[in-house]
C-alpha positions in Angstrom: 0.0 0.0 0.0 1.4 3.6 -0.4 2.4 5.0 2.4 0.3 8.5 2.8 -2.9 6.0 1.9 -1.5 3.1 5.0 -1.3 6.1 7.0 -4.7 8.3 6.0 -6.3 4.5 7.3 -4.1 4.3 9.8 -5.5 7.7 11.5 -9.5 6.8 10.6 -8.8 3.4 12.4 -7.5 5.9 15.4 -9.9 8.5 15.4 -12.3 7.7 18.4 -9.3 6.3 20.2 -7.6 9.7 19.9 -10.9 11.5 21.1 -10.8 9.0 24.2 -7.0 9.6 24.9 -7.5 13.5 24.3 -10.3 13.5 27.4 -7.6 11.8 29.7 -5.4 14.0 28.9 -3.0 12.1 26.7 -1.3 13.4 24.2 1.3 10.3 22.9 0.2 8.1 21.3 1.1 5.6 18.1 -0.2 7.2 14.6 0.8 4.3 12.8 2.2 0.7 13.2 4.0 -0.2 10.3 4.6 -3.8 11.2 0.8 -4.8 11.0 0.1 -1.5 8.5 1.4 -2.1 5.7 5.0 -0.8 6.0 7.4 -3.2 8.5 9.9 -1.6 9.7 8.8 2.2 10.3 6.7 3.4 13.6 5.2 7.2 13.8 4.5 8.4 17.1 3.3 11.2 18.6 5.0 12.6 21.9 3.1 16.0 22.4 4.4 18.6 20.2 6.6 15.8 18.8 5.8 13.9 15.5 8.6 11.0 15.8 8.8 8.6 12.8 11.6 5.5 13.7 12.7 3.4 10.7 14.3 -0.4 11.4 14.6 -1.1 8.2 15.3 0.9 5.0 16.0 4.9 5.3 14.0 7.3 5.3 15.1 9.8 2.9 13.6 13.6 2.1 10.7 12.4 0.0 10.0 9.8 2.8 10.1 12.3 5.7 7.9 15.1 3.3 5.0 12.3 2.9 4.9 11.2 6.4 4.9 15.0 7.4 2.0 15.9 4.6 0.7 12.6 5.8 -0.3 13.7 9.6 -0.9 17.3 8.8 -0.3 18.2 12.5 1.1 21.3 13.8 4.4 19.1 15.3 7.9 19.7 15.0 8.8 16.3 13.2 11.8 14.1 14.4 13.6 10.8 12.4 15.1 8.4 13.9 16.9 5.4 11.5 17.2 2.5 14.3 19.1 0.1 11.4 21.8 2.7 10.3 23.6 3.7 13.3 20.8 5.9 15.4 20.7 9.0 11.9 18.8 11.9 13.0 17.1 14.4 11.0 15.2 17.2 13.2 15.6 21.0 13.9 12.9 22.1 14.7 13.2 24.2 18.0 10.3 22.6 19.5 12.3 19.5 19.8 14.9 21.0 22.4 12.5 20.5 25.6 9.0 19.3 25.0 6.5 17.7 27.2 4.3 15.0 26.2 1.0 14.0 28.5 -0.2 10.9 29.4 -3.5 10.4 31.7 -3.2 13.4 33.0 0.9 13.5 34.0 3.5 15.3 32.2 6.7 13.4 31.0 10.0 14.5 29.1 9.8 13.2 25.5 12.5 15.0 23.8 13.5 12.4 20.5 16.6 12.9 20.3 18.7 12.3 23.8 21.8 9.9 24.6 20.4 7.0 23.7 18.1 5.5 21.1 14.9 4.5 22.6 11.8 7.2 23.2 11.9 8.3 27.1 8.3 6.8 26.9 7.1 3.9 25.5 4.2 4.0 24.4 2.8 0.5 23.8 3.1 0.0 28.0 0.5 2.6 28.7 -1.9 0.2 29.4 0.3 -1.2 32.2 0.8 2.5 33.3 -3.0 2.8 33.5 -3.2 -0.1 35.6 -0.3 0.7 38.1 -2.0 4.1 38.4 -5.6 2.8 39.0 -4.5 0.0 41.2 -1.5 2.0 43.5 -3.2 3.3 46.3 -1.5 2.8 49.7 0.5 0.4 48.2 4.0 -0.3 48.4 5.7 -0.4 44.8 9.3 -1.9 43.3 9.8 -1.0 39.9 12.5 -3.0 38.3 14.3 -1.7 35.0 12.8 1.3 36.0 14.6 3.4 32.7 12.9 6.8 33.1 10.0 5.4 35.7 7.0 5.9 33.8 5.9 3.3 36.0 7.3 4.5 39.4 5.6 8.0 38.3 2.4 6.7 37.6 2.4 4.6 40.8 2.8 7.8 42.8 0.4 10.1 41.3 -2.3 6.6 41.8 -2.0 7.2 45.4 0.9 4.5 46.2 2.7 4.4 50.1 6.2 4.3 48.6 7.8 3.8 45.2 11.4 2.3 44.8 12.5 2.5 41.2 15.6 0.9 40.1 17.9 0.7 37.2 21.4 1.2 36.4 21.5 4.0 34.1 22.0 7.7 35.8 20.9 9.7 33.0 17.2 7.5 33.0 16.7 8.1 36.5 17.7 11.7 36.1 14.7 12.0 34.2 12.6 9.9 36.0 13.0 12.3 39.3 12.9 15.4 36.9 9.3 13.5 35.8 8.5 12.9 39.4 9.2 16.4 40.4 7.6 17.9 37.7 4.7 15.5 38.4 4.6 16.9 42.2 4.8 13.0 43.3 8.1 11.2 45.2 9.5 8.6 44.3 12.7 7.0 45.7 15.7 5.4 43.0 18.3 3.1 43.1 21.2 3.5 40.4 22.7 -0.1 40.7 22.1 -3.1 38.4 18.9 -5.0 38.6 20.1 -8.1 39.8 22.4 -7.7 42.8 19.6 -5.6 44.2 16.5 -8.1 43.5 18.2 -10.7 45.0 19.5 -8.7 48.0 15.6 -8.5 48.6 14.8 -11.9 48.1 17.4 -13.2 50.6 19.7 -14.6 47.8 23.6 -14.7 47.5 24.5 -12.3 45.0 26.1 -14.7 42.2 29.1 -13.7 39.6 32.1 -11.5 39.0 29.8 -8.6 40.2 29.5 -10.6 43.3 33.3 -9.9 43.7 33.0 -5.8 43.1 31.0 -2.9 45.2 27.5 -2.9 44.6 24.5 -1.1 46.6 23.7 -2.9 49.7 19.6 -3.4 50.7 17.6 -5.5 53.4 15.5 -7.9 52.3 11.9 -6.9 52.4 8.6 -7.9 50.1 6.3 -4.7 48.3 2.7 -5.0 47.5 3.2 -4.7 43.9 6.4 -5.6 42.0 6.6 -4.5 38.0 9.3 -6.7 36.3 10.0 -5.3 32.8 13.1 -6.2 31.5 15.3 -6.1 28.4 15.1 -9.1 25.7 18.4 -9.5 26.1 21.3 -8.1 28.2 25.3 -8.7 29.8 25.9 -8.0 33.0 28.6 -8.5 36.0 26.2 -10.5 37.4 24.9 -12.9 34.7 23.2 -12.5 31.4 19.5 -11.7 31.4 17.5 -13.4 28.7 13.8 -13.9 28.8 13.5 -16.0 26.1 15.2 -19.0 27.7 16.1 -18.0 31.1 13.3 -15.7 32.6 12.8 -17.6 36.0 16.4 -16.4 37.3 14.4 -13.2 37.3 10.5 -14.2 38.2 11.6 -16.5 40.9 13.5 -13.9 42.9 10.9 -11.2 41.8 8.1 -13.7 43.2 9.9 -14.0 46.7 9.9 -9.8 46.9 5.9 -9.8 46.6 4.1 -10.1 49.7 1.1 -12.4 50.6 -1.6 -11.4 48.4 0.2 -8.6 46.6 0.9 -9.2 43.0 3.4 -9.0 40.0 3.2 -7.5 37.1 5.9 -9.1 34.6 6.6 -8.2 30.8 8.2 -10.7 27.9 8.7 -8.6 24.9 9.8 -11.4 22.8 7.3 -12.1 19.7 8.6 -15.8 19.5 7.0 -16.5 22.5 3.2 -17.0 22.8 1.4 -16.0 26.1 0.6 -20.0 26.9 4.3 -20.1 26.8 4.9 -17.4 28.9 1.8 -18.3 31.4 3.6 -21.5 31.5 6.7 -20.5 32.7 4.9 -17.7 35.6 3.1 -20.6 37.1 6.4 -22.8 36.8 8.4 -20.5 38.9 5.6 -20.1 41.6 5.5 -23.7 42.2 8.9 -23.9 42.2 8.8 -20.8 44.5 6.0 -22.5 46.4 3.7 -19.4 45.9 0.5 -19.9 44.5 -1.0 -17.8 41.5 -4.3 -17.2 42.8 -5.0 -15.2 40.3 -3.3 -14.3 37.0 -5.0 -11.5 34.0 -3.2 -10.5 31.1 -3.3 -6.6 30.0 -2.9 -6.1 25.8 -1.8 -3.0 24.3 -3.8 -0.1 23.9 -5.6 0.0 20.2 -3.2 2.6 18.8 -0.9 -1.0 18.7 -3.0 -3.2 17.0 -2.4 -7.2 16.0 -3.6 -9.0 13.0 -4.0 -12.2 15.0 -4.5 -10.8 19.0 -1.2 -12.3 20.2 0.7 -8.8 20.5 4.4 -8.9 20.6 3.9 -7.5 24.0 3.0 -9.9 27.0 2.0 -8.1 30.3 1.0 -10.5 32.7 -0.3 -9.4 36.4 -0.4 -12.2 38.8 -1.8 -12.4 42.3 0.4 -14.3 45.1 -0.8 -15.9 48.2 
C-alpha cells in the first residue's frame, strides 16, 4: 500500500481512540504501526508537540520524511530516527529541544533525540501504566528496570505508600525524578544493576564477578506490587538476562519480593513467544517458589498498537500471590 494511503487509514482506524485519549489527557500516542500497517519496519508516534517517525529497516530519505509530514498534517515539530543505520537523526525544529508529552493526565519529558536511542516513553506500556496508576493506592511499589520510571511515576500520582524504582543508568533516573518532580509525586531510586539488588531483597547470594565488586547494599523486604519489565536480552557482571530462555532467574526472585496477596506484574517482549508459553513458565516459577498464583490477567496494548492475529508482541501479565 502507499504509504500517505496506510497512514490516512491508519489515523481513521485511530480516530475515536484519539478522542478518548485527548479526554484523559494524553497526548502520545502511536499514529501508525507499520509492522501490521502495511510498512514493517517504520513506527510514527506522537510525543506532544513531537511527530517521531523510527525506521528499522530501509532509510528514510527527504521524500520519505515530506509524505509522512503531509501525511499527519499536524502542527508538530517532526523528528527521524533510523534505528538500522547507526541511530541518523534528522530534526531541527526548536520545539524539539525540551518538549513535554502527557499521558492520563501526567506530564513526562519526551525530547527524541537524547543519549540513547529508545523514546523516554514507551508507548505501547501505557496500558500497564494505566493499571499501576488505578490499582497504586496505599500500596508499596518496586519497579525493576525502571529506565525513566514511567511506572514509578504513575504509581505515585495513583495514590501509592512508597515507590522504589531501580535501574542502572543515571541519565534514565535523572529524568525519572525530573518526571516525578515535575509530576509533584516522590518517588525513591536506586542506580545499581537490577540483579544484585533483587536478589538482596529476596534473601539470595548475589552470584558472579559482580559478586566480587561494590555494589549497593539493601535489606530484604517484600512490596505490595512488583513490575518486572526487563530487556530481551542483556550482559551483566552479574549474569546474562535473557527472557526467552532463562526468565525464571528473574520471576523467581521477583516472586519472593511480593508479599502475601500482593501481585506481580511481569513483561516478555519477545514475539517468539506466545502467552501460553509465557503463562507457563509464571506458574512454573511459583511452584517452584512455592507461591501460588491465585490469580493471573493478562493486560494487551492499547488499540493505537493493533495485532492481525490478537497475540501482540507485548505480554503483560499481572499475577496475584498468596
Amino acid at each position: 500500500m502507499i504509504l500517505a494511503e496506510a497512514i490516512a487509514a491508519a489515523l481513521e482506524r485511530r480516530r475515536s481512540l484519539f478522542a478518548s485519549l485527548a479526554s484523559e489527557g494524553t497526548d502520545c500516542m502511536r499514529l501508525f504501526h507499520g509492522a501490521v500497517e502495511g510498512h514493517p519496519g517504520l513506527a510514527i508516534d506522537r510525543y506532544g508537540p513531537v511527530l517521531l517517525a523510527q525506521s528499522w529497516g530501509a532509510p528514510i530519505d527527504e521524500a520519505m520524511r515530506g509524505t509522512i509530514v503531509r501525511a499527519i498534517d499536524l502542527d508538530l515539530a517532526p523528528a527521524f530516527v533510523e534505528r538500522g543505520r547507526g541511530g541518523v537523526r534528522v530534526g531541527d525544529d526548536p520545539r524539539l529541544e525540551s518538549p513535554i508529552g502527557h499521558e492520563l493526565g501526567l506530564a513526562y519529558d519526551v525530547r527524541p533525540f537524547h543519549d540513547g536511542q529508545d523514546p523516554l516513553l514507551f508507548l505501547d506500556l501505557r496500558v500497564l501504566r494505566r493499571y499501576v496508576k488505578e490499582t497504586a493506592r496505599e500500596r508499596t511499589v518496586l519497579n525493576l528496570f525502571a529506565y525513566t520510571c514511567g511506572l514509578g511515576v504513575a504509581a505515585a500520582a495513583g495514590g501509592a505508600r512508597e515507590v522504589v524504582d531501580v535501574d542502572f543508568a543515571a541519565s534514565a533516573l535523572a529524568i525519572g525524578r525530573a518526571n516525578a518532580e515535575r509530576n509533584g509525586v516522590r518517588i525513591a531510586t536506586i542506580e545499581e544493576n537490577v540483579i544484585p539488588i533483587l536478589r538482596q531483597l529476596a534473601r539470595l547470594p548475589v552470584k558472579g564477578r559482580g559478586g566480587r565488586r561494590p555494589y549497593e547494599r539493601i535489606a530484604p523486604r517484600t512490596f505490595d506490587l512488583v513490575v518486572l519489565d526487563p530487556p530481551r536480552w542483556a550482559k551483566t557482571p552479574f549474569g546474562a538476562i535473557d527472557v526467552e530462555r532463562d526468565y525464571p532467574s528473574l520471576l523467581r526472585p521477583a516472586m519472593r519480593c511480593v508479599s502475601p496477596g500482593g501481585r506481580l506484574a511481569a513483561t516478555n517482549h519477545v514475539p517468539s513467544v506466545t502467552r501460553e508459553v509465557f503463562e507457563h513458565t509464571l506458574r512454573r516459577s511459583a511452584e517452584k517458589e512455592a507461591r501460588a498464583i491465585v490469580a493471573l490477567d493478562w493486560l494487551v496494548p492499547e488499540a493505537d498498537f493493533p495485532s492481525p492475529d490478537a497475540q501482540p508482541p507485548l505480554k503483560i501479565a499481572i499475577a496475584t500471590l498468596e
